[in-house]
Each structure stands twice: as C-alpha cells, then as structure tokens.
N, C-alpha and C positions, 0 to 999 in steps of 0.2 A: 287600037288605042283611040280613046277621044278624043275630041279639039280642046276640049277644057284639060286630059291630064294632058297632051303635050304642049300647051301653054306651061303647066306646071312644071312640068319637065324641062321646060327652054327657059322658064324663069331660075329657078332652084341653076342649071348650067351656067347663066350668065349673071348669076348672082355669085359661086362661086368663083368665077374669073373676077368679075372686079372685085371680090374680097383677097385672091391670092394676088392681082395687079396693087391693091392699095396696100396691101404687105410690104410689095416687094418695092413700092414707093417708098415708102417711110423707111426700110432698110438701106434704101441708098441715100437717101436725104442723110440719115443718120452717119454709115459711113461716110458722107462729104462734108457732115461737119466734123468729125473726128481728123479728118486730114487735112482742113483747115486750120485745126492747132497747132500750138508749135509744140516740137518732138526734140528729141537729143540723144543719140546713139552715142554713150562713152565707156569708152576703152582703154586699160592699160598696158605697156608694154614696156617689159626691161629688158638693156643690152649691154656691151660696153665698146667702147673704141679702143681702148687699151687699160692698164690699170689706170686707177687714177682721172679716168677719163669715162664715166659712166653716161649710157644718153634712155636713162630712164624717162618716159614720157605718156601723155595723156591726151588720146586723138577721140576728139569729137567732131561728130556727123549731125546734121542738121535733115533728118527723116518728116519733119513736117511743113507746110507748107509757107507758112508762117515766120519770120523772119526773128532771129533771137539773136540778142546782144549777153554775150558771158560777164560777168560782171567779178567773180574769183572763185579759187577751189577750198574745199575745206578738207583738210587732215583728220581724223578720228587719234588721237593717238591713247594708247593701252597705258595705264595708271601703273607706276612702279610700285607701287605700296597697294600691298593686298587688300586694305579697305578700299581704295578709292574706285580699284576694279572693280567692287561688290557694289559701288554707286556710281559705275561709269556715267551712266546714260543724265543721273542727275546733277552728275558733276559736268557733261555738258552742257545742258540747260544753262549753267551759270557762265559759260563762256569758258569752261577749265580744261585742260587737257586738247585743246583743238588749235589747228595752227591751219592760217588763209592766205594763201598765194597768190595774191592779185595780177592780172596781166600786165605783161610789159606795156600793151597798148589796148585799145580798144578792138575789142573784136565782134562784129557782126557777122551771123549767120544766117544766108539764107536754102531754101529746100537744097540738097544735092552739094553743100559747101563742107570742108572740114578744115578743121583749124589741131594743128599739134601743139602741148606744151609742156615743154621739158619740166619735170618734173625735181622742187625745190625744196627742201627740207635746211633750217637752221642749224649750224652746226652743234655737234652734241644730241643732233634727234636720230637716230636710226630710222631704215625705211623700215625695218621688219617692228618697230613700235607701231606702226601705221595699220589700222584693221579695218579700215571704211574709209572710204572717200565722196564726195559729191560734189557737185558742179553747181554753183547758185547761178540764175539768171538775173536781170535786172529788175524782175519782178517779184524778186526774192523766192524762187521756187526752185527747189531743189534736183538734179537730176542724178542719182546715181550710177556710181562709176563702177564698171568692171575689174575688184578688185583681187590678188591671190589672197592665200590665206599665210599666216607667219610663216610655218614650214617650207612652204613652197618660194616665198620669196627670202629664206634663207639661201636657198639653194640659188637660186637666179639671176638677185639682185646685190647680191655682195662681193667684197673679195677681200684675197686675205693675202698675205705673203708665204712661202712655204720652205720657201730654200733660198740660202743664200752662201756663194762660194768666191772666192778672190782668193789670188796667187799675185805674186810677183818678184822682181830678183832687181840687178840693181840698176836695170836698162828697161824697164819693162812692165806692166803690169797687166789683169785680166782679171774679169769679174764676171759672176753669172747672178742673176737674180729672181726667182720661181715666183708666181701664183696660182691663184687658182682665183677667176675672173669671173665668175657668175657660174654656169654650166662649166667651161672651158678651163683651158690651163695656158698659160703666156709665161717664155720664158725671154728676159730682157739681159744681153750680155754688152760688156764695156769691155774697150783693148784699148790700147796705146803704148807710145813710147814714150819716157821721160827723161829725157838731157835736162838736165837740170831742174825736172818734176816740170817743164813746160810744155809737155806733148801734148797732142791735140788731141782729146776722146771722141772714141768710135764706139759706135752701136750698132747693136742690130739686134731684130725681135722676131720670136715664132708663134704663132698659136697652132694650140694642139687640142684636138676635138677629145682624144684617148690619154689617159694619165700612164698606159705603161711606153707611149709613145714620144711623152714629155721626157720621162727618164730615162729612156733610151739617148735622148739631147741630151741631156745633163752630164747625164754619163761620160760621154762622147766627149763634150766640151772640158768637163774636169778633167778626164785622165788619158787625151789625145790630145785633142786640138788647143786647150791651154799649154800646152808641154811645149809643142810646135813651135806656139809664138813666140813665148819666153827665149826661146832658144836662136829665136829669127829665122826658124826653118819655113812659115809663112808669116803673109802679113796682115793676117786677119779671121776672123770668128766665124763659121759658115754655117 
C-alpha cells in the first residue's frame, strides 16, 4: 500500500469516528434536553375501606427534571342522551359535560416527588360515567391519566347492597347487612339488648375475598348465632 492510499485510508477512518462521535453528541444533548422537561407519570387506583367509605384516588409521579405545580384534574364525563355522545368531543370544547377538581392546596412537584388525590366526583355523577381523565399543570398542559374502561370500573369501583337480615324478640335484637364492595364482599352485623329499646349497639364486620365464603357467614349468622343471642345463649356476633 501507498503513503497516499493510507493517508486515504486513515483519513476516510477518522473521518468516520468523528461523524459516528458527533452522532452520538447530539443524541445525548438531545436526550438531556428531553429530561430537562417537565414529565408527569399519572395513575389511577380504586379501593374501599369499608362500604360507604371508598379511597378511590389519583397518584402522580413527577419523571422529569423540571419542577411542576398541578393546578386541577379534569373529569371526561359520557353524555346520557345518545346525541350528545355522538358530539362528545365537541360538546367538550364548549366546557359541557367535564367536571374539575381543584386541589385542596397547592402542590408542587419536583424530579422523584409524588403527590396522591383522592379522587372527587359531585353528587349524582357516577365514577363509571367517567371515561377520561387528565391532569392540567399551571401552564395549562394537559397530562393524561391512567384510566379503566366503564366495565372494568363497574366491577372495582362500586358497591351495592345484597343482603339484608334482622330478627328480634322482646329483649333483644340482631341484624346482618351484605355487600358487595368493589371486587370483595363485606358483611356488617348489629346486636344488642333492649330494656326499654336503650341498649347499646354492637358491631362487627368481615370482608370476604370469595362470595360462597360470604354465605357461608350469613348463613351461620341467620340461622345459628342469631338464634343464640336472642335466646342470651351468647353475647355477641363472631
């Protein structure tokens, strides 16, 4: 080989490095500004504490580096009249159908921070009317939220009553009361004695993961351990 091609040669080689080195420059410059922005990881999650006691809520993660103030959430909610569904999207352009939750307080998030918020709906709105959610920051930019779809937060996010039983005789009373609490089943029973209807009510509560293991309680409680009480053979609901 000659001096002139392996000049050629060594040129053409260090020619390709610093074109693959100024690549892989500007892909990292690129990636450091992308993670200089500000970012919002948000997520749904429904549960309950008991009936009645729902802790449905919405946690946000702050994934960029960049510091964001939330400013409130916005509701989507599904139009009950089959026209306005057929112009959902323009019915909310005019403000119609959307419901915003503002924070209790001001919240600021910076990289690595997360903030939960229980999750608020007006009375009369159903969650399962809810088909989109999103998160506005203070710069009015919108982050979307991790949301189910109706079926599935039928199942999750609701509850309902199922069963309801009470006995009593003329010293005495006893009540049992069923749900079905999202996923789960919660049975909530009431005893007491009443001299004069002044006894002092007692409770007590089970959750049950299985529904033939709720009724197997129920069972129990109606046509044993109710029996018992009444009778003053014990003195109370297990």
């Amino acid at each position: 080989m000659s001096q002139t091609e392996a000049l050629a040669l060594w040129g053409a080689i260090t020619g390709t490095i610093g074109t693959v080195a100024g690549l892989l420059g500007l892909w990292l410059r690129f990636r450091q500004h992308g993670l200089d922005k500000p970012k919002l990881k948000c997520e749904s999650s429904f549960g309950y504490d008991g009936p009645n006691s729902p802790k449905h809520k919405i946690t946000v993660r702050a994934v960029g580096r960049r510091p964001v103030s939330i400013d409130s959430i916005k509701y989507f909610i599904t139009p009950r009249n089959w026209k306005q569904r057929a112009t959902r999207y323009w019915q909310h352009k005019f403000g119609r159908w959307l419901w915003s939750q503002e924070p209790q307080r001001k919240v600021k998030l910076s990289e690595g921070e997360k903030e939960e918020f229980r999750i608020s709906l007006p009375d009369g709105l159903s969650i399962t009317e809810i088909y989109k959610v999103q998160l506005i920051d203070q710069t009015g930019k919108s982050w979307p939220v991790k949301w189910l779809s109706q079926r599935r937060l039928q199942k999750v996010a609701t509850q309902e009553t199922i069963d309801e039983y009470s006995k009593e005789n003329e010293t005495r009373v006893v009540g049992a009361t069923g749900y079905r609490v999202g996923e789960k089943f919660y049975l909530a029973t009431t005893f007491n004695t009443k001299p004069g209807r002044t006894g002092k009510t007692c409770g007590r509560g089970f959750w049950f993961l299985d529904i033939n293991k709720y009724r197997e309680k129920l069972l129990d409680i109606s046509e044993n351990q109710s029996e018992k009480f009444l009778s003053g053979e014990v003195e109370e609901i297990l």
